[in-house]
GUNU-308970 format. One record per residue (C-alpha): residue number from 1; residue in one letter; y, x, z. Coordinates in steps of 0.02 Angstrom, whole numbers, plus 50000, padded with zeros to 5 digits. Example, Ala and Ser with C-alpha at 12.3 -4.5 7.8 and 13.67 -1.06 7.14 Angstrom:
% GUNU-308970
[1,"A",[49775,50615,50390]] [2,"S",[49947,50684,50357]] 
END
This chain:
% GUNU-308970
[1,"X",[51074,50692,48618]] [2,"X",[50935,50694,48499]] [3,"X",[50789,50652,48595]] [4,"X",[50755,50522,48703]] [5,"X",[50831,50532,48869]] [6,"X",[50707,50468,49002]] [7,"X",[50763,50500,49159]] [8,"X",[50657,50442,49338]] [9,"X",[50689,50382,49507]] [10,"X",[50550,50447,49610]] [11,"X",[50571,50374,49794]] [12,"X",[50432,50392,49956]] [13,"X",[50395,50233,50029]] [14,"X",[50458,50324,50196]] [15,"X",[50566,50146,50237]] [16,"X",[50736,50064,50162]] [17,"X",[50838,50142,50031]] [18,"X",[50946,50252,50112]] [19,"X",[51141,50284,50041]] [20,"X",[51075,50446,49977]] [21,"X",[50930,50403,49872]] [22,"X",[51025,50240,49820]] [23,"X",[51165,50365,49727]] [24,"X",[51027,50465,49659]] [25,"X",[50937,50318,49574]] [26,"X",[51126,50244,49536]] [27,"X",[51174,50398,49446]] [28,"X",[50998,50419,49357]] [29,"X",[51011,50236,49291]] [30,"X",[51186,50267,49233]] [31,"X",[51142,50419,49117]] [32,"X",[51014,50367,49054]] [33,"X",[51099,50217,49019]] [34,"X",[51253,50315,48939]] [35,"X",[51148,50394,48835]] [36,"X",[51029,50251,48767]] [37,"X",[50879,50311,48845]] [38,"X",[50731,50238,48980]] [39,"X",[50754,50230,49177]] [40,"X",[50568,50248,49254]] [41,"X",[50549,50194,49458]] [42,"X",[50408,50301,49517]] [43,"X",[50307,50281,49686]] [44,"X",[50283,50455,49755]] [45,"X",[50176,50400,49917]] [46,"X",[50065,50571,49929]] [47,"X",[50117,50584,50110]] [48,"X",[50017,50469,50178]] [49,"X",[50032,50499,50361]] [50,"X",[50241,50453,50338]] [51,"X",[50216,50281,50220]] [52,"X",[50274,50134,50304]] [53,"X",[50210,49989,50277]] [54,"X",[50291,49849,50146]] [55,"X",[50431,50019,50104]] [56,"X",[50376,50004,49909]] [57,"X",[50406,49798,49892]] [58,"X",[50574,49856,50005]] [59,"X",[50626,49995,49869]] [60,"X",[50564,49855,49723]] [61,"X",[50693,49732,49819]] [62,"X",[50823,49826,49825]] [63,"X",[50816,49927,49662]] [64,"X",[50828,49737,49617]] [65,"X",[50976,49699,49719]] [66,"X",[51091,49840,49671]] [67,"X",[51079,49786,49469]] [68,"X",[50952,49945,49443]] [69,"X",[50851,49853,49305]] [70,"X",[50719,49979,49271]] [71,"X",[50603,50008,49091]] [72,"X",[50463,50066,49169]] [73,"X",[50385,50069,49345]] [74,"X",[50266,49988,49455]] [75,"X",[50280,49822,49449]] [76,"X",[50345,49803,49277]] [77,"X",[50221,49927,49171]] [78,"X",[50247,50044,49034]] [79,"X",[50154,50156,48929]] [80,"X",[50146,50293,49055]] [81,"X",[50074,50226,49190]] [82,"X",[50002,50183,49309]] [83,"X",[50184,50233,49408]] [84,"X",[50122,50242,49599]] [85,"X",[50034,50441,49622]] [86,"X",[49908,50389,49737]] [87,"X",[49853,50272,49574]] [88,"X",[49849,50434,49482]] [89,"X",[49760,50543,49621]] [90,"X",[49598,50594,49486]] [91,"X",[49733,50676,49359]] [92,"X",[49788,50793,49487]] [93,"X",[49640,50906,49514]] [94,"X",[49586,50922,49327]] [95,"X",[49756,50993,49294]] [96,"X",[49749,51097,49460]] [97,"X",[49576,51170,49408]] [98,"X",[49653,51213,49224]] [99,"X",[49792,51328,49303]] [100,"X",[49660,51426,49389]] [101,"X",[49555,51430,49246]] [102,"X",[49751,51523,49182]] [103,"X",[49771,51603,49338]] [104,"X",[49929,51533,49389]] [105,"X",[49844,51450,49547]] [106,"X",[49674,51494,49659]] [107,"X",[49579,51426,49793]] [108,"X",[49604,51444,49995]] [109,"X",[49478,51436,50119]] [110,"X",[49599,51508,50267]] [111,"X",[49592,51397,50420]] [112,"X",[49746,51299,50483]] [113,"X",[49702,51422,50637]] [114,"X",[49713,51571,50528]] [115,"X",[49864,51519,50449]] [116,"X",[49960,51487,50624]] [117,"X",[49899,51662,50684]] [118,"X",[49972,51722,50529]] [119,"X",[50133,51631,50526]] [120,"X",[50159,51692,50745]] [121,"X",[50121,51862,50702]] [122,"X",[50263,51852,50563]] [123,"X",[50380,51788,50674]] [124,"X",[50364,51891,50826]] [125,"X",[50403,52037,50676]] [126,"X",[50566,51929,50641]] [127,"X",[50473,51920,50472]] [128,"X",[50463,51749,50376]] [129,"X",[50322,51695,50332]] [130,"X",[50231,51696,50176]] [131,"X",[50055,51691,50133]] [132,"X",[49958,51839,50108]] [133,"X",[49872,51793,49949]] [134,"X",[49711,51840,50055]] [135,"X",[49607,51729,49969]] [136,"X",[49664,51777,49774]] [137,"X",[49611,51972,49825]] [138,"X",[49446,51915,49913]] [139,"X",[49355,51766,49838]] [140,"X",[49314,51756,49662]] [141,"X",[49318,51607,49546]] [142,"X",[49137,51581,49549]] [143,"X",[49120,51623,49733]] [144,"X",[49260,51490,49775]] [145,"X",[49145,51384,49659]] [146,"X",[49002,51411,49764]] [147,"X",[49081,51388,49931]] [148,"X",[49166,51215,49870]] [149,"X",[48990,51166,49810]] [150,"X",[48934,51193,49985]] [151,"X",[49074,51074,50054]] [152,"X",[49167,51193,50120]] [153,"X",[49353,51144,50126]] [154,"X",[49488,51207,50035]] [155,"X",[49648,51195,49955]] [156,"X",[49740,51252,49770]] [157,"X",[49892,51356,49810]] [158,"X",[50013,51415,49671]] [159,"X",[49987,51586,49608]] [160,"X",[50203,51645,49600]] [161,"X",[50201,51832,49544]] [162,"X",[50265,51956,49650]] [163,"X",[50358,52050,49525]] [164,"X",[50506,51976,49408]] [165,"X",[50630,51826,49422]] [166,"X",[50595,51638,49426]] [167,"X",[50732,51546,49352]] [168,"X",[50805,51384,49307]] [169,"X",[50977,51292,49217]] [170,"X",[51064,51155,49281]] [171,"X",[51193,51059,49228]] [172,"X",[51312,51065,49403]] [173,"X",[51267,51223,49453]] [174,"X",[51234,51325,49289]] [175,"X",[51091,51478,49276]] [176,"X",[50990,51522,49450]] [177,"X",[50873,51632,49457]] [178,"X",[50785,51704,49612]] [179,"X",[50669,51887,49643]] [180,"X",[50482,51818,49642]] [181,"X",[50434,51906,49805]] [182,"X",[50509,51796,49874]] [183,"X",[50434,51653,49869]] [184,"X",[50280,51572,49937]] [185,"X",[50121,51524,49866]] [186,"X",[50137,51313,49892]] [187,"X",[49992,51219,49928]] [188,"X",[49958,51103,49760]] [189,"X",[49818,51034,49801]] [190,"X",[49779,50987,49982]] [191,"X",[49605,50976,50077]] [192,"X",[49610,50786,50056]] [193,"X",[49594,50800,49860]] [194,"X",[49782,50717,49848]] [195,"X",[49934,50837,49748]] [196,"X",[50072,50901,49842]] [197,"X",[50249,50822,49800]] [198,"X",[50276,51013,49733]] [199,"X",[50141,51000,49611]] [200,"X",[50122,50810,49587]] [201,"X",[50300,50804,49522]] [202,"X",[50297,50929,49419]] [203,"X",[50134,50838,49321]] [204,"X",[50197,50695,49320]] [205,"X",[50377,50736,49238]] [206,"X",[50284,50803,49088]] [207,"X",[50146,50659,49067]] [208,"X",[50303,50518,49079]] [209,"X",[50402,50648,48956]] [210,"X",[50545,50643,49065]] [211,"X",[50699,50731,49006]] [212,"X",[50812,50736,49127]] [213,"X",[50782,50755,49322]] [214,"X",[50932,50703,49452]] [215,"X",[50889,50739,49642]] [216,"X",[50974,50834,49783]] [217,"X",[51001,50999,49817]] [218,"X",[50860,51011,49951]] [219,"X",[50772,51058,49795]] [220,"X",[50874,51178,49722]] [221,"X",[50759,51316,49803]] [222,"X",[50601,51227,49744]] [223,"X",[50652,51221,49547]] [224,"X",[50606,51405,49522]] [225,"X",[50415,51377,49582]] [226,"X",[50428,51219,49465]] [227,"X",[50486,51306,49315]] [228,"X",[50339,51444,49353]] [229,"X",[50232,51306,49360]] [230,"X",[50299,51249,49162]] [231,"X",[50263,51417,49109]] [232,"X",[50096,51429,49185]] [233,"X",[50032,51275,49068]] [234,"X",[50148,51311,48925]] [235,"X",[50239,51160,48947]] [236,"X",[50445,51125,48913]] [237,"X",[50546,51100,49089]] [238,"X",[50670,50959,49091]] [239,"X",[50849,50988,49106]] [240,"X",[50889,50961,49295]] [241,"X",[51062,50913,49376]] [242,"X",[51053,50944,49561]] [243,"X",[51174,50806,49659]] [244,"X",[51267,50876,49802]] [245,"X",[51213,50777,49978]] [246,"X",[51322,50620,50051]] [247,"X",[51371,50679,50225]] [248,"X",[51445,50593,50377]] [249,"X",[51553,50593,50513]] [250,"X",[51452,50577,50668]] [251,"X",[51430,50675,50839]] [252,"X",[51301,50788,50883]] [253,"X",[51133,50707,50958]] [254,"X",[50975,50743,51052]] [255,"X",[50836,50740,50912]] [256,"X",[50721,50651,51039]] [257,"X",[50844,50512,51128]] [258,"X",[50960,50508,51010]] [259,"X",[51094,50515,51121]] [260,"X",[51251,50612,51095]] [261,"X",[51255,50798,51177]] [262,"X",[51425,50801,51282]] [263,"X",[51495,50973,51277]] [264,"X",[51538,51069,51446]] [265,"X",[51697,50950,51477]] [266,"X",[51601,50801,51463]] [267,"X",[51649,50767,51278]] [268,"X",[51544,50715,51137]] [269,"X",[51541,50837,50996]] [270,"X",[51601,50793,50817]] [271,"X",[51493,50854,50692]] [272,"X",[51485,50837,50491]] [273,"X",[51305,50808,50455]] [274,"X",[51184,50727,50308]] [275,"X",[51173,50548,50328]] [276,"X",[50982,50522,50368]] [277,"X",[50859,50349,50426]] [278,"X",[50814,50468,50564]] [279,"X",[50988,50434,50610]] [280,"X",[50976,50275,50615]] [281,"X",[51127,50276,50472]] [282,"X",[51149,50130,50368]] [283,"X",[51035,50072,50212]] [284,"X",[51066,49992,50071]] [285,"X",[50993,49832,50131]] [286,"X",[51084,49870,50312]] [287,"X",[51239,49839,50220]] [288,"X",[51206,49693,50132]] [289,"X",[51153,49597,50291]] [290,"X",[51314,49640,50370]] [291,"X",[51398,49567,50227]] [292,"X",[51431,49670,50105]] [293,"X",[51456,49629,49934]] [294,"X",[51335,49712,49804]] [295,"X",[51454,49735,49671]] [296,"X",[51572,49816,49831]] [297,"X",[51409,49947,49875]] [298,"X",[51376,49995,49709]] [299,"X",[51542,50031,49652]] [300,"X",[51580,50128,49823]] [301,"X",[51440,50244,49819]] [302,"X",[51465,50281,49622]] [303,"X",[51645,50353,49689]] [304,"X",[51543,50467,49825]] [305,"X",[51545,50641,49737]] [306,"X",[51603,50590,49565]] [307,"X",[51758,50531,49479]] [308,"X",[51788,50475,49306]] [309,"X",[51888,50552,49193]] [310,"X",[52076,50491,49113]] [311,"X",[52103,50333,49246]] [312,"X",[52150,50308,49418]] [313,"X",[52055,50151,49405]] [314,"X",[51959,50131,49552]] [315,"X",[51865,49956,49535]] [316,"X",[51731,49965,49394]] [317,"X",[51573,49845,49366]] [318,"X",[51392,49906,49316]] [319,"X",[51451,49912,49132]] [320,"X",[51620,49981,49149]] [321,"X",[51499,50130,49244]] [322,"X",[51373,50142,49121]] [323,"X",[51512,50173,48999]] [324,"X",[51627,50292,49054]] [325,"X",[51487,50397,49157]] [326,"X",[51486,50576,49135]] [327,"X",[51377,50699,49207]] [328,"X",[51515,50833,49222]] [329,"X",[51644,50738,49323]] [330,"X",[51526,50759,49488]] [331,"X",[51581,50884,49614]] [332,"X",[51498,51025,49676]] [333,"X",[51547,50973,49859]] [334,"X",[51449,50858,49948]] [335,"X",[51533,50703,50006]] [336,"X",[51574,50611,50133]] [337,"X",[51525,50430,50157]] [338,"X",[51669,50327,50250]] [339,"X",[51620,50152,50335]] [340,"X",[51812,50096,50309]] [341,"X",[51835,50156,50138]] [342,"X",[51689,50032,50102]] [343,"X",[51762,49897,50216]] [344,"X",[51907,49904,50106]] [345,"X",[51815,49894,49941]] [346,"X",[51737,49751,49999]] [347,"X",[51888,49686,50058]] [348,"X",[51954,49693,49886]] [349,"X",[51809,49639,49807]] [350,"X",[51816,49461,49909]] [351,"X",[51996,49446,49869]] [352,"X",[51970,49475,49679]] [353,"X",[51821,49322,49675]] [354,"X",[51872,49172,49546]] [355,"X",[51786,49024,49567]] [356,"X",[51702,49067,49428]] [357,"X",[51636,49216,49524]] [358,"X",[51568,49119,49665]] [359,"X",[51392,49060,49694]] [360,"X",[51364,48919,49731]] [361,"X",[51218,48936,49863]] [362,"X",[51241,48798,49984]] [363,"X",[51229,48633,49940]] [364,"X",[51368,48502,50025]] [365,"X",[51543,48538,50051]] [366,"X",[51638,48595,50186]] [367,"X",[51698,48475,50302]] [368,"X",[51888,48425,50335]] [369,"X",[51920,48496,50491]] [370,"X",[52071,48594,50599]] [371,"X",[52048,48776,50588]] [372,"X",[52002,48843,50791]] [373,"X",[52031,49022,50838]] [374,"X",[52189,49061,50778]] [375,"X",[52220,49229,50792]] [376,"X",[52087,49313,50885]] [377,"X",[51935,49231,50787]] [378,"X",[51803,49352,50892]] [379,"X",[51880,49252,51063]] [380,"X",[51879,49095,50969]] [381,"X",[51699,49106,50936]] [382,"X",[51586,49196,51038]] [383,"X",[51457,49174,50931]] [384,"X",[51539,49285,50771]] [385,"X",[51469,49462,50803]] [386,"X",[51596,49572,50855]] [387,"X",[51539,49688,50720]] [388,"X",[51560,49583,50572]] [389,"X",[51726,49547,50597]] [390,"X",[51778,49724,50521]] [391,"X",[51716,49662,50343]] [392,"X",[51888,49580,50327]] [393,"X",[52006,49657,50373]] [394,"X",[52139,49693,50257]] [395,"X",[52117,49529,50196]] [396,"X",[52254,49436,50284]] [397,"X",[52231,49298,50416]] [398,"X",[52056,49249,50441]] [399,"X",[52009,49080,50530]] [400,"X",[51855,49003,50581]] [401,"X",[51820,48827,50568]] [402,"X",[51662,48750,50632]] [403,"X",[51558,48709,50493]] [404,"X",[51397,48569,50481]] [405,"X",[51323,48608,50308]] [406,"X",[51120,48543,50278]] [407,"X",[51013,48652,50344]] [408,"X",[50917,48649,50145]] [409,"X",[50744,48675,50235]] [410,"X",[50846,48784,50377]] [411,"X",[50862,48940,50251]] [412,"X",[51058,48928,50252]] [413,"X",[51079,48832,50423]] [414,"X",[51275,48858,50448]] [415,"X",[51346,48880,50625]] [416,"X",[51527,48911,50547]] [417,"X",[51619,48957,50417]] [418,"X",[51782,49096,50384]] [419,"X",[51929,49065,50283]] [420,"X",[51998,49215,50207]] [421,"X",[52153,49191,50140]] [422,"X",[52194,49253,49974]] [423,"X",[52359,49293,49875]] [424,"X",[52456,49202,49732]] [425,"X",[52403,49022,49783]] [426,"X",[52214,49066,49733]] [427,"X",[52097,48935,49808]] [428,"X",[52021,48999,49984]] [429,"X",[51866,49101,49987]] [430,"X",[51753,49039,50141]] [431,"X",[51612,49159,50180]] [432,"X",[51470,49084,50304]] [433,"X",[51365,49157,50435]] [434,"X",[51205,49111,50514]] [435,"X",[51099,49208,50616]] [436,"X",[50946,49261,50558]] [437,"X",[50824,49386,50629]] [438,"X",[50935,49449,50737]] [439,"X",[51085,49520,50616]] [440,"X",[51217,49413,50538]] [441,"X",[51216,49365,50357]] [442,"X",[51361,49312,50250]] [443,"X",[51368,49218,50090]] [444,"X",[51519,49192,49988]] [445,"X",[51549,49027,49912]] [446,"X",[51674,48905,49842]] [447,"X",[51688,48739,49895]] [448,"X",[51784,48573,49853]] [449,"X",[51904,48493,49993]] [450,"X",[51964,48628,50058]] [451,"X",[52145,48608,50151]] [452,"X",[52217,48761,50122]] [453,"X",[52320,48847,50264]] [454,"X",[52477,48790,50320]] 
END
């Protein structure tokens, strides 16, 4: 490529990293990577009402965690900053007020009232909704002037023609193109003076010059309305690849209890749906206090929807991705993500540990001692959770043997400690717990003076 590929990872501080976004930034990194260019984190925290609290230093943490080193963002700086929107809230309007100058957006007055009377009288038509441009045909630019001199409050929608196509190329899903009419005129600029994600985006991507945008299909329908939005300021689009969503196995739910919906025979109901926080499905960081290994995560979820090209090589590190990525070996499908397909990466990965490989975390060394629990290790220790025991399986017999390592100012205080046995003689792998907050943490290790199993 002969420009600089700069590619972004634009997250909402909405809570953890779910699976989902985590593939999204994964496969952003790796092309830009591939192709030499700059990966740029982005804050987009214009929903205020949905921010949680301490969610950006979470998505800093783990972008950290999962080996996403990015060139520009936040907490590192660039030349294009600053990199959080609600930091960049006075650049919004001044490019909002120069596309109505163009006419590609004008000013609303209509009531939230008037718009809900609208929208019900559309629906008992079995019409959808759309607004009525009421406020283009009616209110001038100088008597929308007037009446926002007055404090009267309003918003900037998008102007989208009602003749013509809006259109767009991407790289998974070639040429789109949709009839204008159909679309609605977004909100860009809300009463509160902050953008829209529609239109905040979209000015952003062009100040950062990003080339390249990777996100889900949820805004496949959206891209058009962006793409007007280019045209409206004279401005070059990037080159978007739309990634298929990571679905799950799961049973169908009450939206409000969250408790499964049993069917007329008293049976839950197996659905296929998106994996979601809503859900209460698993984070990044959910993983790696149950015990997963990074390395395990990363190389799992690069497999979810994409598959490299001329191996059946399965196990790959950040570099071996970064090298043999390639936009055009991910599939159109969406993908399932499957709980014991990880297990058994992670599995693997523990098994393929040197003692090279090993951190050395604790200080102290395991104790000589008789292994207890042998073989039903959740019996033989009530105080293993139940649900951490599936990290290892596949990995042979596992013992537990009590364990009294320093507490090192109480951060690693160690209850007990797993042997995992390993093939081909290799020195044992012990991976400790110690409850913490409620979940159970492992660390893998090596140690010295360790009696290997009879």
């Amino acid at each position: 490529m002969s420009d600089e590929v700069r590619t972004r990872f634009a997250p909402s501080p909405t809570g953890y990293l779910h699976l989902g976004g985590l593939r999204t930034a994964l496969y952003t990194y790796l092309f830009a990577k591939k192709h030499g260019g700059k990966f740029i984190l982005r804050i987009e925290d214009t929903d205020q009402e949905r921010e949680v609290p301490g969610a950006v230093d979470l998505i800093y943490k783990s972008m950290r965690q999962a080996g996403l080193a990015y060139d520009e963002g936040p907490d590192v700086g660039g030349e294009y900053g600053p990199y959080i929107q609600t930091q960049r809230r006075d650049l919004y309007p001044k490019f909002a007020w120069e596309l109505v100058e163009k006419g590609g957006a004008y000013c609303c007055f209509c009531t939230k009232e008037e718009i809900e009377a609208d929208r019900k009288a559309a629906e008992a038509k079995g019409e959808t909704y759309k607004y009525n441009k009421k406020c283009l045909h009616n209110v001038s630019l100088e008597e929308a002037k007037r009446r926002i001199a007055a404090g009267e409050p309003y918003v900037i929608r998008q102007n989208v023609p009602t003749t013509g196509k809006a259109s767009f190329d991407d790289m998974l899903y070639g040429h789109v193109e949709v009839d204008c009419d159909t679309l609605d005129d977004n909100v860009l600029i809300k009463a509160d003076g902050l953008p829209t994600y529609n239109f905040a985006n979209v000015v952003d991507d062009h100040l950062m010059a990003i080339s390249h945008v990777m996100r889900g299909t949820e805004y496949l329908s959206s891209a058009p309305k962006y793409n007007l939005l280019y045209e409206a300021f004279g401005w070059k689009p990037p080159i978007y690849l739309h990634l298929p969503p990571v679905m799950i196995e799961s049973v169908l739910r009450d939206k409000e209890t969250k408790q499964p919906i049993l069917d007329e025979n008293g049976n839950e109901q197996p659905i296929v749906r998106k994996l979601s926080k809503r859900w209460g499905d698993p984070s990044f960081e959910d993983l790696l206090q149950k015990g997963y290994l990074k390395e395990a995560i990363i190389n799992y979820i690069a497999l979810l929807g994409w598959a490299p090209k001329d191996t059946n090589e399965e196990f790959f590190s950040m570099d071996d991705l970064i090298r043999i990525f390639d936009e055009n070996g991910i599939n159109k499908s969406p993908s399932i993500f499957d709980t014991n397909k990880l297990t058994w990466f992670n599995a693997e990965y523990i098994r393929r540990l040197t003692p090279e490989d090993r951190r050395f975390i604790l200080g102290g060394e395991i104790p000589e001692c008789a292994p207890v629990g042998i073989p039903d290790a959740a019996q033989a220790h009530p105080g293993v959770p139940a649900q951490t025991l599936h990290l290892f399986a596949g990995l042979g017999r596992v013992e537990i043997y009590p364990a009294a390592l320093p507490d090192n100012g109480d951060r690693y205080r160690i209850d007990f400690a797993i042997g995992v046995d390993q093939p081909q003689n290799r020195p044992l792998t012990f991976v400790c717990y110690r409850p913490a907050e409620g979940f159970g943490h492992f660390t893998v290790f090596s140690a010295h003076k360790i009696r290997p199993f009879p």
